[in-house]
GUFI-60353 format. One record per residue (C-alpha): residue number from 0; residue in three letters; chain; z, x, y. Coordinates in steps of 0.5 Angstrom, whole numbers, plus 500, padded with zeros to 3 digits. Each point is the difference from the previous one (the first is absolute). Layout:
residues N
(r NUM,'ALA','A',(Z,X,Y))
...
//
This chain:
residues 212
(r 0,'UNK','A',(500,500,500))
(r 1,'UNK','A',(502,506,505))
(r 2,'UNK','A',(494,503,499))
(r 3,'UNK','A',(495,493,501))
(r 4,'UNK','A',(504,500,507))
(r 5,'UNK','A',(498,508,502))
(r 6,'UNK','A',(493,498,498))
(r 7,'UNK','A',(501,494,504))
(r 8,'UNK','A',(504,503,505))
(r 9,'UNK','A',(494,507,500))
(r 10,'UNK','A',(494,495,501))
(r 11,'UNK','A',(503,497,505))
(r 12,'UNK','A',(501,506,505))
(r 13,'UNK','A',(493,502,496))
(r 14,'UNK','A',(497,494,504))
(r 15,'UNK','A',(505,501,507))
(r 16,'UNK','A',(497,506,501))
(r 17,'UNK','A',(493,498,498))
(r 18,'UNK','A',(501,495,506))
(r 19,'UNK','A',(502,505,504))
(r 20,'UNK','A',(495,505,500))
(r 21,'UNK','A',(496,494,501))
(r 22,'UNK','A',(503,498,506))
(r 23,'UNK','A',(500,506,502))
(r 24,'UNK','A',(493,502,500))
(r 25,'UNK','A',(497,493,503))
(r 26,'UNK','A',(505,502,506))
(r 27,'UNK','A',(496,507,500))
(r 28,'UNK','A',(493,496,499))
(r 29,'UNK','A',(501,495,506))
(r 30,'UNK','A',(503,506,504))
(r 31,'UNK','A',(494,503,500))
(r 32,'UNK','A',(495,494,500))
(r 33,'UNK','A',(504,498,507))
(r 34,'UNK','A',(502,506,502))
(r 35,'UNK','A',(495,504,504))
(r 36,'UNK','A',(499,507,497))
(r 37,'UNK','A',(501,506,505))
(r 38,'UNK','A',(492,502,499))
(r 39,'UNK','A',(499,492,503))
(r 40,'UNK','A',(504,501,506))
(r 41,'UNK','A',(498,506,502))
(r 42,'UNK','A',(492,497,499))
(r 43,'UNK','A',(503,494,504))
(r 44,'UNK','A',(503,505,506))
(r 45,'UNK','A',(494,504,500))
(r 46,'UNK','A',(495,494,501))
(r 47,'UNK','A',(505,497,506))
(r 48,'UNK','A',(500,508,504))
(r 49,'UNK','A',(492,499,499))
(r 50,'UNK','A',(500,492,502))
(r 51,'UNK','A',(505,502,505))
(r 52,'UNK','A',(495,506,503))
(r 53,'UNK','A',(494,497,500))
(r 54,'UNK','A',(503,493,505))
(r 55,'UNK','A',(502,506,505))
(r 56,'UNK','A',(497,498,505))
(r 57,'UNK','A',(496,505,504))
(r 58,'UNK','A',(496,501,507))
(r 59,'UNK','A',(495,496,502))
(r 60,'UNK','A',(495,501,507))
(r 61,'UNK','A',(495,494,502))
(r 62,'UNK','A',(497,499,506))
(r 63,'UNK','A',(501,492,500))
(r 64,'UNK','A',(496,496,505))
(r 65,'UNK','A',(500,505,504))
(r 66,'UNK','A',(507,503,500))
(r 67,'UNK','A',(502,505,495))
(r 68,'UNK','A',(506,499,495))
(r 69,'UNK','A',(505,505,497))
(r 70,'UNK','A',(502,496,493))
(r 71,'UNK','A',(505,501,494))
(r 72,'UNK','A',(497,496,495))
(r 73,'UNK','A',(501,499,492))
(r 74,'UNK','A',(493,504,497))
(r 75,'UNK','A',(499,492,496))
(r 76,'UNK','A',(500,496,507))
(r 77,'UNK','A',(493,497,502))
(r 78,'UNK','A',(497,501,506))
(r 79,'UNK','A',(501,492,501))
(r 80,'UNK','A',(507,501,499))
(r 81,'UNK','A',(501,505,504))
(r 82,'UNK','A',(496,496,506))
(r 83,'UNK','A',(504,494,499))
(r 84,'UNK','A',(507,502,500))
(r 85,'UNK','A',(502,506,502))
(r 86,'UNK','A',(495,499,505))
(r 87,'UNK','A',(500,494,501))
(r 88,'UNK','A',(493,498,501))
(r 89,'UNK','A',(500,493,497))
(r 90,'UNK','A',(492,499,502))
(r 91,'UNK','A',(497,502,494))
(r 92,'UNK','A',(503,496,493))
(r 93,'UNK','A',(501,500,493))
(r 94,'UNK','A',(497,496,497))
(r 95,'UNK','A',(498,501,492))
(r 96,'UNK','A',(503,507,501))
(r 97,'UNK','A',(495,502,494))
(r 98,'UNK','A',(493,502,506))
(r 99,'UNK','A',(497,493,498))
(r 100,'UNK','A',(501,496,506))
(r 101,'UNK','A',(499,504,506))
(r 102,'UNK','A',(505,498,503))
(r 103,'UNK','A',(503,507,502))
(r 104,'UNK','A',(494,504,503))
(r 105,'UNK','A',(501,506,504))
(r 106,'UNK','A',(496,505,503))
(r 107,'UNK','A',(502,508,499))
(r 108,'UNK','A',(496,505,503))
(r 109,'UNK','A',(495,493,502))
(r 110,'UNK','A',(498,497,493))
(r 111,'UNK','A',(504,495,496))
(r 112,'UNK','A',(504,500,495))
(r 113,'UNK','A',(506,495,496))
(r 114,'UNK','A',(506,503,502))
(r 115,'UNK','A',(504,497,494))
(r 116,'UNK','A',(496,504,495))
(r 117,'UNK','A',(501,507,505))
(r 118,'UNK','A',(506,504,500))
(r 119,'UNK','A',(502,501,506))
(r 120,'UNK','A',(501,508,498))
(r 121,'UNK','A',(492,501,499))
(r 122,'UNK','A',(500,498,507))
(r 123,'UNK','A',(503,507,504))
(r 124,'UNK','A',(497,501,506))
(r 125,'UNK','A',(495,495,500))
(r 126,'UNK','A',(499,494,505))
(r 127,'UNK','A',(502,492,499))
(r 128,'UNK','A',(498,495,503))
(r 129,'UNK','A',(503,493,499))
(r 130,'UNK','A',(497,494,502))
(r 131,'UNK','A',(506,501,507))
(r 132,'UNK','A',(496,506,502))
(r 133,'UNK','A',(493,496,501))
(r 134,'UNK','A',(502,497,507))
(r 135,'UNK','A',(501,505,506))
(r 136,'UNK','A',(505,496,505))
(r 137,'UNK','A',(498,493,500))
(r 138,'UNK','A',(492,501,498))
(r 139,'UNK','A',(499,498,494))
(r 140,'UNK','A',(495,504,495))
(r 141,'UNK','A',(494,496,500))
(r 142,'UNK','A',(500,498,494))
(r 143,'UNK','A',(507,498,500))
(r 144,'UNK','A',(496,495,506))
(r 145,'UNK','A',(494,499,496))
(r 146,'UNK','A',(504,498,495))
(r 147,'UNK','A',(505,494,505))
(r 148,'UNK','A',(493,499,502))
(r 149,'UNK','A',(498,498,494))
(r 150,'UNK','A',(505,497,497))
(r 151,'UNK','A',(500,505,494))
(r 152,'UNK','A',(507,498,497))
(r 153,'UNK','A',(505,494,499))
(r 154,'UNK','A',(507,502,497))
(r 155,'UNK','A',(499,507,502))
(r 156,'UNK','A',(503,504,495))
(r 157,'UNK','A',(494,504,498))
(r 158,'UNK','A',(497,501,506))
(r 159,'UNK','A',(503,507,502))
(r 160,'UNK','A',(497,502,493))
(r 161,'UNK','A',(493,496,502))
(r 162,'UNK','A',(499,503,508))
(r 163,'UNK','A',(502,507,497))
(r 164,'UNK','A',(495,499,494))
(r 165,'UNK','A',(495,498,506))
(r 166,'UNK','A',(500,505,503))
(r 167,'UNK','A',(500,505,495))
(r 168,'UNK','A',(493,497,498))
(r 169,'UNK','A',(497,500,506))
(r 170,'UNK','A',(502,508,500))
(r 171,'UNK','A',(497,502,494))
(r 172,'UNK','A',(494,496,501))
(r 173,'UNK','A',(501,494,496))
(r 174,'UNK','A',(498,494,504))
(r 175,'UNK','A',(493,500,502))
(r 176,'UNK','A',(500,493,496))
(r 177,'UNK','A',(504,495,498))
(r 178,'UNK','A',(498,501,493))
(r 179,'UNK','A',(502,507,501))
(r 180,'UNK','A',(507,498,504))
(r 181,'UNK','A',(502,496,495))
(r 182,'UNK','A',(499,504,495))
(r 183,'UNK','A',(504,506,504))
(r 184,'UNK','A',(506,495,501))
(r 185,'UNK','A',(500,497,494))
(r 186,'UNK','A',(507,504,498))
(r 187,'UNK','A',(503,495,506))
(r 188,'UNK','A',(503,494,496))
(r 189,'UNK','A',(500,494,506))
(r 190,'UNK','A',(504,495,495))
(r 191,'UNK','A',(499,494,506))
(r 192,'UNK','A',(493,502,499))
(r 193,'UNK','A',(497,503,508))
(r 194,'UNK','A',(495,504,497))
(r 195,'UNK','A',(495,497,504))
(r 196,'UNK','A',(503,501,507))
(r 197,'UNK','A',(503,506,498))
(r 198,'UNK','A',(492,502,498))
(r 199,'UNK','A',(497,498,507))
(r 200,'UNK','A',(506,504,504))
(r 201,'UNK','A',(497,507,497))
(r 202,'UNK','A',(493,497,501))
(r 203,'UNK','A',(502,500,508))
(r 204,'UNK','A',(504,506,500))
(r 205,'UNK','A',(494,504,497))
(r 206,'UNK','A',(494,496,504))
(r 207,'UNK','A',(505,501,506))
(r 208,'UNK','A',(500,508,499))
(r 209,'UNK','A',(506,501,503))
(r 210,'UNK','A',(505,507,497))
(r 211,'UNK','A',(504,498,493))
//
């Protein structure tokens, strides 16, 4: 009988051991599945010193409507960006903010260009010009006139784009037509649809052959 319990007794701290051995690797296998390693942590440290290098904001020189700014900006801001709300030139809009609508058109170094698709870092030492720019005092540009003239926008949201893009067109010699201007501001997206008026506006400043 005495030996019937010390083999009970044996199996018994037999199994005791067992589930604790067991216990004590599943706590070993969790630690190390919710633990990060060292390796992690030191991949994880080195990636936020790189993130954190390159949002350093650096040094950026524009000539803005024909005045000249000293900026700090991220290298990841886009011209549109930089123009809107650290300089608060409001004029030109963000539309789609993916360059498929024409909203945000500017002039740098007099051609245009989407400023929602342009970093403002690539932009170093070159000339802006945002729809604010065109005016000189109270004389309208003739074809921001052309355009009151003509009735060439409704709601107006896009209409900085469309008179940047306008004038742009008549520059590159795109507008000996109206097949031609069309196809030429087709980038421009009017969703209240004043493509015609906005067409006869160019054909007049063109015709007119006053400076754009």
């Amino acid at each position: 009988m005495s030996k019937i319990n010390s083999r009970d007794q044996q199996s018994g701290e037999s199994k005791s051991d067992s589930r604790r051995d067991f216990l004590k690797q599943s706590a070993v296998l969790t630690g190390a599945v919710l633990t990060p390693s060292i390796a992690l942590k030191a991949a994880e440290a080195q990636w936020d010193e790189k993130l954190a290098e390159a949002l350093e904001k650096i040094p950026l020189k524009l000539e803005v409507n024909g005045v000249s700014k000293s900026l700090m900006v991220e290298p990841r801001v886009t011209l549109l960006d930089l123009l809107r709300e650290q300089l608060n030139l409001t004029g030109t809009k963000k539309g789609c903010d993916y360059g498929q609508c024409g909203a945000c058109t500017v002039h740098v170094n007099g051609t245009r260009v989407l400023s929602c698709l342009t970093l403002a870092v690539m932009q170093d030492g070159r000339k802006v010009t945002t729809i604010e720019g065109l005016a000189e005092g109270d004389q309208l540009h003739p074809m921001q006139e052309a355009f009151l003239k003509h009735d060439g926008f409704q709601c107006g949201y896009c209409t900085p784009g469309q008179i940047m893009s306008a004038i742009a067109c008549i520059r590159e010699g795109h507008a000996d037509s109206e097949e031609e201007i069309r196809e030429y501001m087709s980038g421009n997206i009017c969703r209240c649809g004043a493509y015609p008026n906005i067409v006869n506006a160019i054909v007049e400043v063109k015709k007119g052959g006053k400076k754009v």
